[in-house]
C-alpha positions as CSV (number, residue, x, y, z in Angstrom):
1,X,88.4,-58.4,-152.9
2,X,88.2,-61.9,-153.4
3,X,91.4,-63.4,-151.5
4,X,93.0,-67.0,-151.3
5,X,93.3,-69.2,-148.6
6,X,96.7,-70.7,-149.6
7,X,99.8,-70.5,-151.7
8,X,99.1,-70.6,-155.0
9,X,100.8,-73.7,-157.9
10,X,102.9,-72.5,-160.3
11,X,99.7,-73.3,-162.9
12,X,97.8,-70.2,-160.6
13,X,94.8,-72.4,-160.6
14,X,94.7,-74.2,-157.4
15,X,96.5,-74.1,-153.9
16,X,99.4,-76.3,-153.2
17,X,99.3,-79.0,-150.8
18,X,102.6,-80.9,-149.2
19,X,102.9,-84.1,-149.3
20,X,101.4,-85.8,-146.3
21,X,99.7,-82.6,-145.1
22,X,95.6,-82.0,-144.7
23,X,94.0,-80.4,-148.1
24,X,93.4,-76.7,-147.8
25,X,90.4,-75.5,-148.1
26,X,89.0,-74.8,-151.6
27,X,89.7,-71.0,-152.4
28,X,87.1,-68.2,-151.1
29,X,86.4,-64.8,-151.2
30,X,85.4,-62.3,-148.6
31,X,82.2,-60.9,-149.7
32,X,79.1,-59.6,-148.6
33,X,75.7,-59.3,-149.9
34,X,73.2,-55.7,-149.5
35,X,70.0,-56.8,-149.8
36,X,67.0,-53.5,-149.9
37,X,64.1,-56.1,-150.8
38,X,61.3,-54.1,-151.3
39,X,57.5,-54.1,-152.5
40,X,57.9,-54.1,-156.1
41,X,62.2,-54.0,-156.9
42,X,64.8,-55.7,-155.3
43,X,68.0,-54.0,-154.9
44,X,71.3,-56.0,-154.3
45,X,74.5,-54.9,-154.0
46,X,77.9,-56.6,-153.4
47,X,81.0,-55.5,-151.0
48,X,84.1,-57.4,-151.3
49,X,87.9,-56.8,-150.4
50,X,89.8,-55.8,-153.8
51,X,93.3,-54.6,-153.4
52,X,93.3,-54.5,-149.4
53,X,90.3,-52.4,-149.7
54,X,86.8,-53.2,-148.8
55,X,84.8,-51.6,-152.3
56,X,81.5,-51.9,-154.1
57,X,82.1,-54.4,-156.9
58,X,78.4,-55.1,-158.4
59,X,75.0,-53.5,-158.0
60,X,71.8,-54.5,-159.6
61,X,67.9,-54.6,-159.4
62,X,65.2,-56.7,-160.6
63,X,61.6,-57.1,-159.8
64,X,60.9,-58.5,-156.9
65,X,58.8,-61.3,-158.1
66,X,61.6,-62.7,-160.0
67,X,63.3,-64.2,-156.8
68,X,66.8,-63.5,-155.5
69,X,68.4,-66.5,-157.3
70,X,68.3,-64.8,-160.6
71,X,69.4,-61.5,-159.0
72,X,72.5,-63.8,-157.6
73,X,72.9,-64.7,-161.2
74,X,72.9,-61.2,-162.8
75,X,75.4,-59.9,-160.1
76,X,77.5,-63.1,-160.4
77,X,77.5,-62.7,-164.3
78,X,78.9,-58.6,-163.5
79,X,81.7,-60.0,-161.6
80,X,82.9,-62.7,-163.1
81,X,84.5,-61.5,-166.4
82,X,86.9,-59.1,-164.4
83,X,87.3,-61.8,-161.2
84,X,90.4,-63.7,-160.6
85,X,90.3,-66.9,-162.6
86,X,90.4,-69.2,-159.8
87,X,87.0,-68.2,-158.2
88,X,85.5,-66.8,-161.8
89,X,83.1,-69.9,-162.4
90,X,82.6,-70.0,-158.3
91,X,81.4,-66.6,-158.1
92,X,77.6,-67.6,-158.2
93,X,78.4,-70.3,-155.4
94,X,80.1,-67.4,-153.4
95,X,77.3,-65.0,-153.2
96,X,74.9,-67.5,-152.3
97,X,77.2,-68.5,-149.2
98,X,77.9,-64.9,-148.7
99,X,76.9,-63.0,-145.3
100,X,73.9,-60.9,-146.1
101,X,72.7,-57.8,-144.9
102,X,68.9,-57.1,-145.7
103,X,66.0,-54.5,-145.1
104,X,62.8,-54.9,-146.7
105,X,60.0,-52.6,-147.3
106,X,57.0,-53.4,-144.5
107,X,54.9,-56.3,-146.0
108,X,51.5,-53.9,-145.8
109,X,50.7,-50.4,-144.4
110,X,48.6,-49.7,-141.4
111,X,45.4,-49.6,-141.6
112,X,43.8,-47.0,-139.6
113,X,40.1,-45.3,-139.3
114,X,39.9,-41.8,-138.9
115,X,37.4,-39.9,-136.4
116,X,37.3,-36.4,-136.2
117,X,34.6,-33.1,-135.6
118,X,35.7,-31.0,-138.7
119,X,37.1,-32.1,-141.5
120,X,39.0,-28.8,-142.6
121,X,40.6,-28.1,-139.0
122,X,40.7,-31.6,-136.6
123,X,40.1,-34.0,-139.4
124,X,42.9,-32.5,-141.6
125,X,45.5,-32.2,-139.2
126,X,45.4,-35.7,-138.4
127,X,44.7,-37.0,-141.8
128,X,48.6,-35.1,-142.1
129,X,50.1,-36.7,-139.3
130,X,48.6,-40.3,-140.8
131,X,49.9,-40.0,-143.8
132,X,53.2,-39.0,-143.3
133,X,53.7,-42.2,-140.4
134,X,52.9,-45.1,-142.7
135,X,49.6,-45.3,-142.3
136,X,46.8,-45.6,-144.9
137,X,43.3,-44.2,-143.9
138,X,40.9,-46.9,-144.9
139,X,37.5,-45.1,-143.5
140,X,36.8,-41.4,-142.2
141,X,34.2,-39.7,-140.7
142,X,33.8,-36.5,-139.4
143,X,30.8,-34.6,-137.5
144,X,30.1,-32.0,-140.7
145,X,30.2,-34.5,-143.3
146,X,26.6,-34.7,-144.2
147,X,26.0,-37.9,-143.3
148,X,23.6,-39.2,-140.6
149,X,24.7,-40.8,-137.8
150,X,23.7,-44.3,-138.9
151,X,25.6,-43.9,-142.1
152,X,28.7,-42.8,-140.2
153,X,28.4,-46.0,-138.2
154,X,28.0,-48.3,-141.0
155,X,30.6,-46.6,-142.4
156,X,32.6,-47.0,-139.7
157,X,32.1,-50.9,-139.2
158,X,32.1,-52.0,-142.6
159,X,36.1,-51.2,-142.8
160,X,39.2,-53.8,-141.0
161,X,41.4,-51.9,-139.4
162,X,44.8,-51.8,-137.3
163,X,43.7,-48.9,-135.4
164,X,41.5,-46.3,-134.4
165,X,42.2,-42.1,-134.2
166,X,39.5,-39.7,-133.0
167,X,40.3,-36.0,-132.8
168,X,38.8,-32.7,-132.4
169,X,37.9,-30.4,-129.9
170,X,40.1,-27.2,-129.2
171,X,41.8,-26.8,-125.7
172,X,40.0,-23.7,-124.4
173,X,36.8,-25.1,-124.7
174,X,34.0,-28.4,-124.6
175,X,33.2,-30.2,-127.9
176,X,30.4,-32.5,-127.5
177,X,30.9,-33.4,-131.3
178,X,34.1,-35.1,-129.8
179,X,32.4,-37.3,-127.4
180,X,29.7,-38.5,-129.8
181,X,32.3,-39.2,-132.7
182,X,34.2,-41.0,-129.6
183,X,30.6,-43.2,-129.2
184,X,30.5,-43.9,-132.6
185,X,34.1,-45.5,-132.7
186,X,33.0,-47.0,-129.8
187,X,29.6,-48.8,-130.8
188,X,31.7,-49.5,-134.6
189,X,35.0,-51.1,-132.7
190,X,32.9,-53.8,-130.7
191,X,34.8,-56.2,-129.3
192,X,37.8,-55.6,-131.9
193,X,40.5,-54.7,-129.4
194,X,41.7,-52.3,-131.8
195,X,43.7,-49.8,-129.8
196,X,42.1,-46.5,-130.3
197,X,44.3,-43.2,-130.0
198,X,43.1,-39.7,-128.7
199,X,44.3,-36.6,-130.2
200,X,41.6,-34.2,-129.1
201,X,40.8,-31.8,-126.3
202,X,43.0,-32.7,-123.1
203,X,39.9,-31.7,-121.2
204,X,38.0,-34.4,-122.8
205,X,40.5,-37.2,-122.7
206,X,38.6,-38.7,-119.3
207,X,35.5,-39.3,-120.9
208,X,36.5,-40.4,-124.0
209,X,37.9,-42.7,-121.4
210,X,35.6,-44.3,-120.2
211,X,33.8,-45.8,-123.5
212,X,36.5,-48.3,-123.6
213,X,38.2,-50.9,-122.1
214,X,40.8,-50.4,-120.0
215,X,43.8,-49.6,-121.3
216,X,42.2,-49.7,-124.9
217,X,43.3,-45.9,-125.2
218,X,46.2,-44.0,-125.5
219,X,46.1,-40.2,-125.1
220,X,48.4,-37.9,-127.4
221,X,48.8,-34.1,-127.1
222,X,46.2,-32.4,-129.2
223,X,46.7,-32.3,-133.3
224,X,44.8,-29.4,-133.0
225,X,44.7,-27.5,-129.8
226,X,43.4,-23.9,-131.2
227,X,41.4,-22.8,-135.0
228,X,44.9,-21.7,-136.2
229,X,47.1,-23.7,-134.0
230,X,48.4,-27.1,-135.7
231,X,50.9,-29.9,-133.5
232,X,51.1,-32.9,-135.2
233,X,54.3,-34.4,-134.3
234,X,53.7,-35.7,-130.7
235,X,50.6,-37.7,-133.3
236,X,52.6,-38.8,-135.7
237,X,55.6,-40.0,-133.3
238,X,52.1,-41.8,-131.4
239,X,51.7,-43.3,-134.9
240,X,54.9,-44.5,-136.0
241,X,55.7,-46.4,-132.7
242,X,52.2,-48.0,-132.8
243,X,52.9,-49.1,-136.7
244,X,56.0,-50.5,-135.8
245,X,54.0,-52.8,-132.4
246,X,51.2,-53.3,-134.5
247,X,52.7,-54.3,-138.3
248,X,55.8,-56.1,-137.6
249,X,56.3,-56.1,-134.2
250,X,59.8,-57.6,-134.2
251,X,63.2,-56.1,-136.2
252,X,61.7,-52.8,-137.0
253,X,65.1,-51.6,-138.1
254,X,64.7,-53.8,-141.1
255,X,61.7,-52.2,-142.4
256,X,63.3,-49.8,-145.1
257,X,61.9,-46.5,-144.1
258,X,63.6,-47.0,-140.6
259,X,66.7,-48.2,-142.0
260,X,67.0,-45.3,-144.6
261,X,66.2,-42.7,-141.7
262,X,69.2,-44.4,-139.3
263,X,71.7,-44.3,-142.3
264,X,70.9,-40.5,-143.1
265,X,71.2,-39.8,-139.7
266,X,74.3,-41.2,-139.5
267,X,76.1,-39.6,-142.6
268,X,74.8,-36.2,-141.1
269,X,76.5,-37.0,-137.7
270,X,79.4,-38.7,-139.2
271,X,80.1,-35.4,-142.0
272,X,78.6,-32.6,-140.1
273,X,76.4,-31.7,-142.4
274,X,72.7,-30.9,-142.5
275,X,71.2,-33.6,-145.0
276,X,67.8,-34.5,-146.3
277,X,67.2,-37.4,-148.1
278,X,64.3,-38.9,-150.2
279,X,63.7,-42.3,-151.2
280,X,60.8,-42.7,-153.9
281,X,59.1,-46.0,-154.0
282,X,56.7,-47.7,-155.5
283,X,54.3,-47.6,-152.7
284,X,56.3,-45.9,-149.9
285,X,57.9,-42.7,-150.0
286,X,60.3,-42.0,-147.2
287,X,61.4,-38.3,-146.1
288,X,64.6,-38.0,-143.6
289,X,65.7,-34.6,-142.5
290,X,68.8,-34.8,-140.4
291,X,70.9,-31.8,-138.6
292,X,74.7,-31.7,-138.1
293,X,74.3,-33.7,-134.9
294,X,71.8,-36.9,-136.7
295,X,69.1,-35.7,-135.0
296,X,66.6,-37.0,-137.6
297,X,62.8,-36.4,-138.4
298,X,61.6,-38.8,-141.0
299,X,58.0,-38.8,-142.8
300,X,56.8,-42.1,-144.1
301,X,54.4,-41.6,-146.5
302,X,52.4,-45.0,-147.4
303,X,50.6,-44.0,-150.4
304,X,53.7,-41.3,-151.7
305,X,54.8,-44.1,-153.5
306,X,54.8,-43.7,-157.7
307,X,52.2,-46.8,-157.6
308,X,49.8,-44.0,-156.0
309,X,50.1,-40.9,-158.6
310,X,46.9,-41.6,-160.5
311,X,45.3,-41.0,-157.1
312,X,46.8,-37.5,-156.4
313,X,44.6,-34.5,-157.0
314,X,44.4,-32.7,-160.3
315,X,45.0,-36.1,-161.8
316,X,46.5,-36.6,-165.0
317,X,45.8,-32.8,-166.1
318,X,48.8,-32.1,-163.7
319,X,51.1,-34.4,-164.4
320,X,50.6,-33.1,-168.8
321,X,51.7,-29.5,-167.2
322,X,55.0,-30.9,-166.3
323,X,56.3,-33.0,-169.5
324,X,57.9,-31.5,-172.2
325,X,56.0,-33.8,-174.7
326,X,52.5,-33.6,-175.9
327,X,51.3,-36.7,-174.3
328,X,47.3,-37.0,-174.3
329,X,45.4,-36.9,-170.6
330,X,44.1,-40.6,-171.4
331,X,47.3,-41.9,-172.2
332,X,49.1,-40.3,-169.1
333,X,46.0,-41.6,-167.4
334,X,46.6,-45.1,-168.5
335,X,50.0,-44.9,-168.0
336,X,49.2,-44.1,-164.6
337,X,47.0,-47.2,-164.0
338,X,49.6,-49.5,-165.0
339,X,52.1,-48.4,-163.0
340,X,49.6,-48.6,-160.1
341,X,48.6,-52.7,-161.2
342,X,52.7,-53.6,-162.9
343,X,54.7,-51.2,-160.4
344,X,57.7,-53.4,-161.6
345,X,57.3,-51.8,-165.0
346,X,60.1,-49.9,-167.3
347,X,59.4,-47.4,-169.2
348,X,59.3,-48.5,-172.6
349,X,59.1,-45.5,-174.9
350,X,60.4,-41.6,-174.4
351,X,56.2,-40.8,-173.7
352,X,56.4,-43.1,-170.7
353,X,59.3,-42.3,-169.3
354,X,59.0,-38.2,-169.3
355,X,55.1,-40.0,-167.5
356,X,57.3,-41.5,-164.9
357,X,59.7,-38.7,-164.3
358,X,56.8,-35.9,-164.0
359,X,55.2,-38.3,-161.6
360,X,58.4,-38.5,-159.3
361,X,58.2,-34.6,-159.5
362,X,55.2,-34.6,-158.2
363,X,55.1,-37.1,-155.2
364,X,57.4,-35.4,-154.3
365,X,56.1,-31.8,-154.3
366,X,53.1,-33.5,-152.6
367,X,55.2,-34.9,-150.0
368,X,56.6,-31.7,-149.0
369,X,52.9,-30.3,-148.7
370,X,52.0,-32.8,-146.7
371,X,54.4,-32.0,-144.4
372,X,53.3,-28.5,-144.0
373,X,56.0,-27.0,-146.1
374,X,54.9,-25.1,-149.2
375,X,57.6,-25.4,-152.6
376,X,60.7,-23.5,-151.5
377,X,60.9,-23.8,-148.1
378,X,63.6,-26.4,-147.7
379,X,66.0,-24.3,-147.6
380,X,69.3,-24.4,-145.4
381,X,70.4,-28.1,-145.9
382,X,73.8,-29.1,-147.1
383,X,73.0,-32.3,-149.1
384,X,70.2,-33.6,-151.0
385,X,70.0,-37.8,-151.0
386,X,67.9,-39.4,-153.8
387,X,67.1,-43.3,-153.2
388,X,64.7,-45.5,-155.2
389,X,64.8,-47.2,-157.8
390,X,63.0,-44.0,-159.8
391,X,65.4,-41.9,-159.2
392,X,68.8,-44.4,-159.1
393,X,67.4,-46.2,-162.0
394,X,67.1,-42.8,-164.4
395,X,69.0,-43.4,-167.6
396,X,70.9,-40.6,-166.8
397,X,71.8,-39.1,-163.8
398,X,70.9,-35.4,-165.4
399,X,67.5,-36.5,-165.4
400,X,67.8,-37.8,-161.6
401,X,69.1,-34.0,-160.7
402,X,66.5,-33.0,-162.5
403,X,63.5,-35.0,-160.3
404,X,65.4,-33.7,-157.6
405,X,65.8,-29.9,-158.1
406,X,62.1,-29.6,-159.8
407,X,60.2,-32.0,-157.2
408,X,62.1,-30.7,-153.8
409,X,63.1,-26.8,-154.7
410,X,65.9,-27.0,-152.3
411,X,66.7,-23.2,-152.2
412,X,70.2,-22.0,-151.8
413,X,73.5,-24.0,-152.4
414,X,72.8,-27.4,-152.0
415,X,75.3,-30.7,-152.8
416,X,72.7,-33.1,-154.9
417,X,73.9,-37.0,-154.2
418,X,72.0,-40.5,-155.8
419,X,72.1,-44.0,-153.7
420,X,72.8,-45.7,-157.1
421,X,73.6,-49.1,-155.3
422,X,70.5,-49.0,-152.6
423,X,73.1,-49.2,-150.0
424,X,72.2,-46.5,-147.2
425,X,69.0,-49.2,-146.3
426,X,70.8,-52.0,-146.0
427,X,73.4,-50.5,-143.5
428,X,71.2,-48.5,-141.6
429,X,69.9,-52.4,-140.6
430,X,72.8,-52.4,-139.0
431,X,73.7,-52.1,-135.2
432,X,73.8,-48.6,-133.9
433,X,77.9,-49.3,-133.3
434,X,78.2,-50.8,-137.3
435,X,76.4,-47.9,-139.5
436,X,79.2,-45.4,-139.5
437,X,81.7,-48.3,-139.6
438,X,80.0,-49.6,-142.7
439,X,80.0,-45.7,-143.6
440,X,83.4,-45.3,-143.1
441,X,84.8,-48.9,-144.8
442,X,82.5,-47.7,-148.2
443,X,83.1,-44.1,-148.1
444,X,84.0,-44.0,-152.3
445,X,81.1,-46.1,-152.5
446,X,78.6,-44.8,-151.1
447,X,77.1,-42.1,-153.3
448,X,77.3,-40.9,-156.3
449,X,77.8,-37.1,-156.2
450,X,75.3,-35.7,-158.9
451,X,77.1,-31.8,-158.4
452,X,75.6,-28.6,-156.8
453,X,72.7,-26.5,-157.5
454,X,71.9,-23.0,-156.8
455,X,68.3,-22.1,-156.5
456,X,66.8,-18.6,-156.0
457,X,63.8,-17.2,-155.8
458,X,62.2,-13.7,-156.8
459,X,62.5,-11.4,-159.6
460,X,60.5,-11.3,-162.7
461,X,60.2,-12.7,-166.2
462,X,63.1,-11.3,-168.1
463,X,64.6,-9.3,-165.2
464,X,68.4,-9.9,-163.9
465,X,68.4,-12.1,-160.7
466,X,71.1,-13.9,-160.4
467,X,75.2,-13.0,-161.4
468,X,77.6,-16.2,-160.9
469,X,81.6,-15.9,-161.3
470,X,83.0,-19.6,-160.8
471,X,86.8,-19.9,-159.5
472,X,89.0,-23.1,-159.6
473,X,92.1,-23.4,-158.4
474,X,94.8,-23.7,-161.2
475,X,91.5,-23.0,-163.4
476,X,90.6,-20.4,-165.3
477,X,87.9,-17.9,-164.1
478,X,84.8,-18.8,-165.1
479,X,82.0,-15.7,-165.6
480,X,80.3,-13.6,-164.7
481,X,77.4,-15.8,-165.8
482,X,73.9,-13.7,-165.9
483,X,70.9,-15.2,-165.3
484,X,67.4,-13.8,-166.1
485,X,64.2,-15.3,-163.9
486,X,62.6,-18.3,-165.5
487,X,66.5,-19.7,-166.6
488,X,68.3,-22.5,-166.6
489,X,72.2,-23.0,-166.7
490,X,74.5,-26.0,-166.1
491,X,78.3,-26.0,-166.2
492,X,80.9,-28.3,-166.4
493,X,82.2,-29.2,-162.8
494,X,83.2,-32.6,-162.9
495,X,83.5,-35.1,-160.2
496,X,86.4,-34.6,-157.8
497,X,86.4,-31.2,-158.5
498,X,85.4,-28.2,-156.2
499,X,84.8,-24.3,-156.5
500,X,84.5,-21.5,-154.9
501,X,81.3,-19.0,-156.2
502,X,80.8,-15.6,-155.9
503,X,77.2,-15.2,-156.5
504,X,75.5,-11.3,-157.0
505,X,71.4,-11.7,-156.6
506,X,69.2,-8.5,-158.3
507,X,65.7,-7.4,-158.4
508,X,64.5,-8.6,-155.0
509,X,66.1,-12.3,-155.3
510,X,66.9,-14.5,-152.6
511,X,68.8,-17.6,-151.8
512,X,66.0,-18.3,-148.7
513,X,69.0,-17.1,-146.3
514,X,68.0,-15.4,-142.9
515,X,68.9,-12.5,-144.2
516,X,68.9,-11.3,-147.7
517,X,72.6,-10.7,-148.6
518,X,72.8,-9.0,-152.3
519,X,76.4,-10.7,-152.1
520,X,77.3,-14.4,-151.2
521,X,80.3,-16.8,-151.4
522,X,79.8,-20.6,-151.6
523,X,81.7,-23.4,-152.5
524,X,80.5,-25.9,-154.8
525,X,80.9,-29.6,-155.3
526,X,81.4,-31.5,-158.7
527,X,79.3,-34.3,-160.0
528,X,78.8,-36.3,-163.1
529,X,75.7,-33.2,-163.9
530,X,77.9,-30.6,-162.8
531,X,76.8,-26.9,-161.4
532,X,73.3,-26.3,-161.9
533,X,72.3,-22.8,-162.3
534,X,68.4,-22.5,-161.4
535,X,66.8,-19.0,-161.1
536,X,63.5,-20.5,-162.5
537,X,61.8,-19.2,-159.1
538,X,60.1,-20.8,-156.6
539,X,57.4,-22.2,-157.5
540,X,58.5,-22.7,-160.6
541,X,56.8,-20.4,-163.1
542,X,55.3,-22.3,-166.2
543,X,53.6,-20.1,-169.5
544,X,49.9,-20.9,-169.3
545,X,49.5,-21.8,-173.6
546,X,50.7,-25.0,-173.6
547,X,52.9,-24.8,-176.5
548,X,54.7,-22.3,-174.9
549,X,54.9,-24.3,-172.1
550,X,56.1,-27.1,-173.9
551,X,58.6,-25.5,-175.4
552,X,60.1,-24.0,-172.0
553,X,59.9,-27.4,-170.4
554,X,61.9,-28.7,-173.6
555,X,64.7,-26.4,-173.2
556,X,65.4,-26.6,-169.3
557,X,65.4,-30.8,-170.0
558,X,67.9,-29.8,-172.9
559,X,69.9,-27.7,-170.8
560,X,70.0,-30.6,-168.1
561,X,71.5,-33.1,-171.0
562,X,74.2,-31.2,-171.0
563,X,75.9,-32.5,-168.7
564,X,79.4,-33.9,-168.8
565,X,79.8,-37.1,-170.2
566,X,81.4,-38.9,-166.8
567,X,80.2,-42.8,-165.6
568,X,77.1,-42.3,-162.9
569,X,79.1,-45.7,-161.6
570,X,82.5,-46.8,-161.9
571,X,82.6,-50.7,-160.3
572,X,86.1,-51.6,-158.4
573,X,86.4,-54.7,-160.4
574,X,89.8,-54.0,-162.1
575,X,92.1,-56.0,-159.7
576,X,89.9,-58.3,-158.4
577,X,92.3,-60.9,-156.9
């Protein structure tokens, strides 16, 4: 990677210069600098040429508030030892000069106050649509809350906000609960100039109109045009392009979420693959669903972030269901609260990391209910992304698949993949033209294939669901492997290598196909975890004594450990020249 600018002396240390002839300039490197600098870690990678090949060389993360000189000097301090000798003690120097390509997570969420008739039907479908576009909802009132109109105004003006949503009403009919929550917003908003957004009735949107200045309001296509009917996308599109005018109005591509969408998009175009990919903050959590042609939906979830679990509902009761460890409520509890006021903090002792890991399970299960999709039902995707420093930063990557497979349920055969480096942000920065050329230059690079997992659902305890025969070529056979609902299995299929499975479902199982074939042929992808067998169901079924459950949750983390014993990361620094 690092070349030289001139013939080198006999000595190898410095270029030679003829007599009488202008000094060359001092040796240099092509390099590059991938900065993802986000709320609470920032992630650095370097790209340089190494044996005529543009490869990752060093990767590293450090808490944000340390600054980025002492993140130049931990990656400097990686590369050096295997550098070439003539640049070694330059190395720092050489990053710092080095072209740099940088996202960074959006220096605060929107703030938005939510107006709405009901809070079960209206008032929820937009709550959805808010959370999932970045926004945090600072205030809401709704028409059956069981306040009085003079508390919902106080309310309602006591609270700062970016913007203002009012919804309700249903299409085939007049709500005049709209129109007086509309008058509220109005009366609280004064002289703000707030913009205000309308996701209720169509019929209403005139009206609602005229209680504001002109051009104050934007009309979107009803959240909630019928009792059973939901629409929230033409909302949250509404939403995100409004967070993007109103937050940081200029290089939106450099905010994070964004950039992480544009870069799964392009993979999927670029491979032809359908891909979903998750990237677990401290305060954000991003959601990218992209189909063979990088058509790409993305959910951007303000408060999804790890800094935010103590807040999710069931509290620290449901994290304890999910750890393998008898770890008292209060201690998960305070766990939870410094991680919420030190979001930069490690894990320190085997309590708080199986605390961390259950709570990256469950943003993410709560993620995919916010988006309307109960456990299970991403199903059909080729490849499973996992970004963060969470899940990249896992001291193993068993325990990354793990996160994964437990917190998404991605029925099916699915390829599971980690951003180790925090490299898809930074290049989806990039130019429209430059993401799949960056793709294309770092292909080795760019992931770090975790294996395949095979998830089914149905059956009962004890009962035959799933029968697996694994075929290599210039392999032995391996199988038929049985599994029982409620199992676990991981084999050996290391990276590099592929397979072809024959897979047998009984009892009523299913891999979430269209149809339910008893008989289907996949092939399967190595990784450094291998082939993960999962016919634990979905949702997962957990024994309700807790020593029992304990004891199940022990043995699927044991089964997950065995994986084979393969670098997550193997840096191109041999050669270095």
């Amino acid at each position: 990677m690092i070349e030289e600018d001139g013939p080198v002396s006999e000595e190898g240390m410095q270029p030679e210069v003829a007599d009488g002839a202008p000094e060359r300039p001092p040796t240099s490197a092509e390099m590059t600098l991938l900065v993802d600098a986000g709320s609470a870690w920032t992630k650095a990678a370097v790209v340089a040429r190494t044996r005529g090949r543009w490869r990752l060389v060093a990767h590293g993360a450090q808490p944000t508030a340390w600054g980025e000189e002492m993140l130049r000097d931990t990656l400097a301090a990686r590369i050096a030892p295997s550098a070439d000798r003539r640049v070694a003690e330059r190395v720092r120097d050489l990053l710092a000069a080095a072209p740099r390509i940088s996202c960074h997570t959006p220096r605060r969420a929107g703030r938005l106050a939510l107006a709405a008739v009901s809070d079960e039907l209206s008032g929820a479908s937009a709550r959805r649509a808010v959370e999932s576009a970045g926004w945090t909802i600072e205030v809401m009132a709704t028409a059956d809350d069981g306040r009085s109109l003079t508390e919902r105004l106080a309310a309602l003006q006591e609270v700062d906000v970016d913007a203002w949503l009012l919804a309700g009403g249903f299409e085939t009919g007049r709500a005049d609960q709209a129109l007086e929550m509309a008058g509220l917003v109005a009366a609280a908003r004064g002289g703000s100039g707030a913009p205000v957004l309308w996701a209720g009735a169509s019929t209403l949107a005139d009206e609602v109109a005229l209680l504001f200045e002109p051009e104050a309001l934007t009309v979107v296509a009803n959240a909630r045009p019928g009792p059973s009917e939901e629409d929230p996308l033409p909302l949250r599109h509404a939403l995100e392009d409004l967070l993007q005018r109103a937050i940081e109005p200029a290089g939106t591509r450099q905010h994070t979420p964004v950039a992480f969408r544009r870069s799964v998009a392009q993979l999927a175009r670029a491979t032809g693959r359908r891909i979903v990919g998750v990237d677990v903050g401290s305060h954000y959590l991003t959601w990218v669903r992209s189909d063979e042609e990088g058509a790409a939906e993305s959910r951007v979830f303000a408060a999804g972030g790890l800094a935010s679990a103590r807040q999710a509902a069931g509290g620290p009761g449901r994290l304890t269901r999910w750890m393998p460890l008898a770890i008292d409520e209060l201690a998960v509890a305070d766990a939870l609260q410094n991680l919420n006021a030190r979001p930069a903090t490690l894990p320190q002792t085997e309590d708080e990391l199986a605390i961390v890991h259950a709570a990256v399970r469950q943003q993410l299960a709560l993620a995919l209910e916010a988006d309307g999709m109960a456990s299970g039902e991403l199903g059909g995707i080729d490849l499973l992304i996992g970004a963060g420093r969470s899940l990249a930063g896992a001291p193993r990557p068993a325990q990354a698949a793990q996160m994964l497979i437990d917190g998404v349920r991605p029925l099916g055969v699915t390829q599971l993949a980690l951003d180790a480096a925090g490299i898809l942000p930074p290049l989806g920065a990039l130019d429209d033209a430059e993401i799949g050329e960056g793709m294309a230059v770092l292909r080795d690079d760019l992931l770090v294939p975790l294996g395949t997992s095979v998830v089914c659902r149905g059956g009962r305890a004890g009962q035959l669901v799933m029968r697996v025969s694994i075929h290599r070529t210039g392999w032995p056979a391996i199988g038929p492997l049985d599994l029982r609902a409620g199992q676990l299995q991981v084999v050996p299929l290391a990276r590099g290598h592929d397979a072809e499975l024959e897979i047998e479902l009984h009892n009523g199982a299913s891999l979430g196909g269209p149809r339910r074939a008893r008989h289907v042929t996949a092939n399967a992808m190595g990784g450094v975890v291998g082939l993960v067998l999962d016919a634990r169901g979905v949702p997962v079924g957990l024994p309700r004594r807790s020593d029992d459950r304990r004891a199940v949750l022990a043995s699927w983390r044991d089964s997950f450990g065995r994986e084979a014993s393969l670098p997550a990361f193997e840096p191109a620094l041999a050669g270095v020249s």
